[in-house]
N, C-alpha and C positions, 0 to 999 in steps of 0.2 A: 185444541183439546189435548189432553196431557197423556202422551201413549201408556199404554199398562205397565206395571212394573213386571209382571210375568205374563209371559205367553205359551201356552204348549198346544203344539198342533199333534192329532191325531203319532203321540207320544208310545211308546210299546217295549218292554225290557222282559228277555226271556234269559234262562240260565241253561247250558248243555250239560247233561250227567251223563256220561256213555251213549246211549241210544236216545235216550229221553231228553226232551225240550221242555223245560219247564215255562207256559206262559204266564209270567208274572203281572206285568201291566199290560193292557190290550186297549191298543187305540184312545187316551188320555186327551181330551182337550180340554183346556182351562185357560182363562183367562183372570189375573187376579190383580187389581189395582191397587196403587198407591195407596198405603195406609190403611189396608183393609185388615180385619181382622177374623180370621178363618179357620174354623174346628173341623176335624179330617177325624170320622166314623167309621167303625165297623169292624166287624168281627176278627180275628185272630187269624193271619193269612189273606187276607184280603189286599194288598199290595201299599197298604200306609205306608211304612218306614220307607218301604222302597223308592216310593215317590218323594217323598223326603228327601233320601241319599241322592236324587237327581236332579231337584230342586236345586239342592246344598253346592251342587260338584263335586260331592263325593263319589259320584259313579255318573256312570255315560248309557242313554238312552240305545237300546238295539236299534230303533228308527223315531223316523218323528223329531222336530225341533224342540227344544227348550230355548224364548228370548228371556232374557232379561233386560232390561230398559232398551230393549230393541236388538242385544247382541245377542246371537248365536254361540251357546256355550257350547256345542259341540263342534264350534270353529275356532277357539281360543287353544291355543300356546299353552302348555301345561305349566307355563312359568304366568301367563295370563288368566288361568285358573284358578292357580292358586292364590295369585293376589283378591281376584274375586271373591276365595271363600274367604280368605285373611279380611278383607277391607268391607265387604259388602253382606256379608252372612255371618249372622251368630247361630249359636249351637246353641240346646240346652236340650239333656237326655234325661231317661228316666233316673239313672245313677248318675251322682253328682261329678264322678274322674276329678275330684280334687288330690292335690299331693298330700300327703299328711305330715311329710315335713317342711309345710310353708306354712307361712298363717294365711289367712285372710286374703292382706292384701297382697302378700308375693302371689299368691294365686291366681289373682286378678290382673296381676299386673304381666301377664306370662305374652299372654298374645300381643300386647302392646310391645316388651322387648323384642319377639320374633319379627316382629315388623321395623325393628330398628329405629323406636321411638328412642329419645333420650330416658333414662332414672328417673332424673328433676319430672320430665314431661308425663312421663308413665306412673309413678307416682300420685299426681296429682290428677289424671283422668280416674285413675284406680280409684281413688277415696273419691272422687265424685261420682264413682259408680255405685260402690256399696253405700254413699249415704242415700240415692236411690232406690234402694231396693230395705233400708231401714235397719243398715247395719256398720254405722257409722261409729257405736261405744265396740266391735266387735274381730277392727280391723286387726288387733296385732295376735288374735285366737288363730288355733289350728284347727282342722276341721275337727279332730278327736274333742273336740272342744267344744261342738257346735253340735245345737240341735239338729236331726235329720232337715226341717222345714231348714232352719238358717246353712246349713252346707247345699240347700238347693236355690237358696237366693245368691250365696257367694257365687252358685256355677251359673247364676242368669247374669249376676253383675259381671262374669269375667265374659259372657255372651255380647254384653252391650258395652265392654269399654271401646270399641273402637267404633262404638257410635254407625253398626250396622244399615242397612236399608232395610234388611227384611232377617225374621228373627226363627230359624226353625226350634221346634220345640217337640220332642217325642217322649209321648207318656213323661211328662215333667212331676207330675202328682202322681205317678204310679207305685210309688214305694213308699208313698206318704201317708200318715189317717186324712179322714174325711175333712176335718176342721182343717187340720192346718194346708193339707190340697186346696181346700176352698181358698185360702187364702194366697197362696201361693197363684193360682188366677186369678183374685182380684189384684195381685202387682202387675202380670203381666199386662193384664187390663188397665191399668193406669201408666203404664212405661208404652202402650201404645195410643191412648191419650195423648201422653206428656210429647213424646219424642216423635208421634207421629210416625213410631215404624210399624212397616206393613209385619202381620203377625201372622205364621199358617202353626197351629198346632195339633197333635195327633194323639186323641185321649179315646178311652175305652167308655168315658163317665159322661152319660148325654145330658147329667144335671147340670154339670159343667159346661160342655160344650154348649148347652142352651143360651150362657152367656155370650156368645160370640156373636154376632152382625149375620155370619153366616157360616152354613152348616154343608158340606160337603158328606156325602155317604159314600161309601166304597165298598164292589161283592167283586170277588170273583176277579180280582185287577180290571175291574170296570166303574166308575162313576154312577152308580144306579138314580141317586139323586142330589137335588143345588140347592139349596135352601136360603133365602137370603128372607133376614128380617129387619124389619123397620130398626135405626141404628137407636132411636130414641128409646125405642121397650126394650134395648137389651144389656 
């Protein structure tokens, strides 16, 4: 049987202000498989993002493990972290952080040169991202150029050009209207179809989130409830 692609054991992240400990996550365990695709609820302060940033390796658990395919990220090399986020995690936030002096595809093609891909190679994974995501007439546009929806698909295709395992996503339609948010989940929805990457994303819209396989709730940096549903009705 095929180990999880994440593991967090009884997981806990607090912040010191002077006297005050702020408990942000408290005791976290989750277990989330390959390929699964996972909506993160719940009210404003309730420790989403934060579990995101540690998911991601952008930040470091106060206790508790995070595995990924069985490693221990708070046992990694800060040069072995970062290849993790580079290699194995995509971003996509609620603001799209495009440059507005690239187009399209220089944008896309940004994480692929930090990784010291070749031009020729980065190039040609780039426009194989953005014709994924249904922006293939739009590659040589700036973002000042692009509709809010289409500068939020350039920042998921620059999410997937290096062809990630697992795709974080926070408030991705959060700045978006209703329609074109809707839609903006149904790509993500078909790019974890397609590519078969595991998806956890963290939306305030439980219409939305209803679309996902399964629904995670979050109070109080605790897990309150799991929700998994049949993958066929959703």
């Amino acid at each position: 049987m095929e180990q999880p692609l994440l593991e967090l054991h009884d997981v806990t992240k607090q912040f010191v202000h002077g006297e005050d400990t702020l408990q942000i996550l408290k005791s976290i365990t989750l277990t989330v498989e390959a390929g699964e695709r996972v909506a993160i609820v719940g009210a404003s302060g309730a420790g989403k993002s934060t579990l995101l940033h540690l998911l991601g390796g952008l930040d470091t658990p106060t206790s508790g493990t995070i595995l990924f395919e069985g490693r221990d990220l708070g046992r990694l090399s800060s040069n072995a972290l970062a290849e993790y986020r580079a290699r194995k995690v995509g971003f996509v936030f609620q603001f799209h952080h495009l440059l507005p002096a690239f187009t399209a595809l220089e944008n896309v093609m940004i994480p692929a040169l930090i990784q010291r891909v070749t031009v020729p190679e980065a190039r040609k994974k780039s426009r194989e991202a953005l014709d994924r995501v249904g922006l293939s007439h739009r590659v040589t546009h700036r973002p000042g150029q692009l509709s809010g929806g289409e500068q939020q698909r350039v920042a998921i295709a620059r999410a997937i050009v290096m062809e990630p395992r697992l795709l974080l996503a926070d408030e991705p339609t959060g700045n978006l209207d209703s329609a074109t948010g809707m839609a903006v989940h149904n790509l993500l929805l078909k790019l974890n179809s397609d590519l078969n990457m595991t998806m956890i994303v963290v939306t305030h819209n439980h219409e939305l989130a209803a679309m996902f396989s399964r629904e995670v709730t979050m109070a109080d940096g605790q897990i309150k409830e799991d929700k998994h549903r049949d993958a066929a009705a959703s």
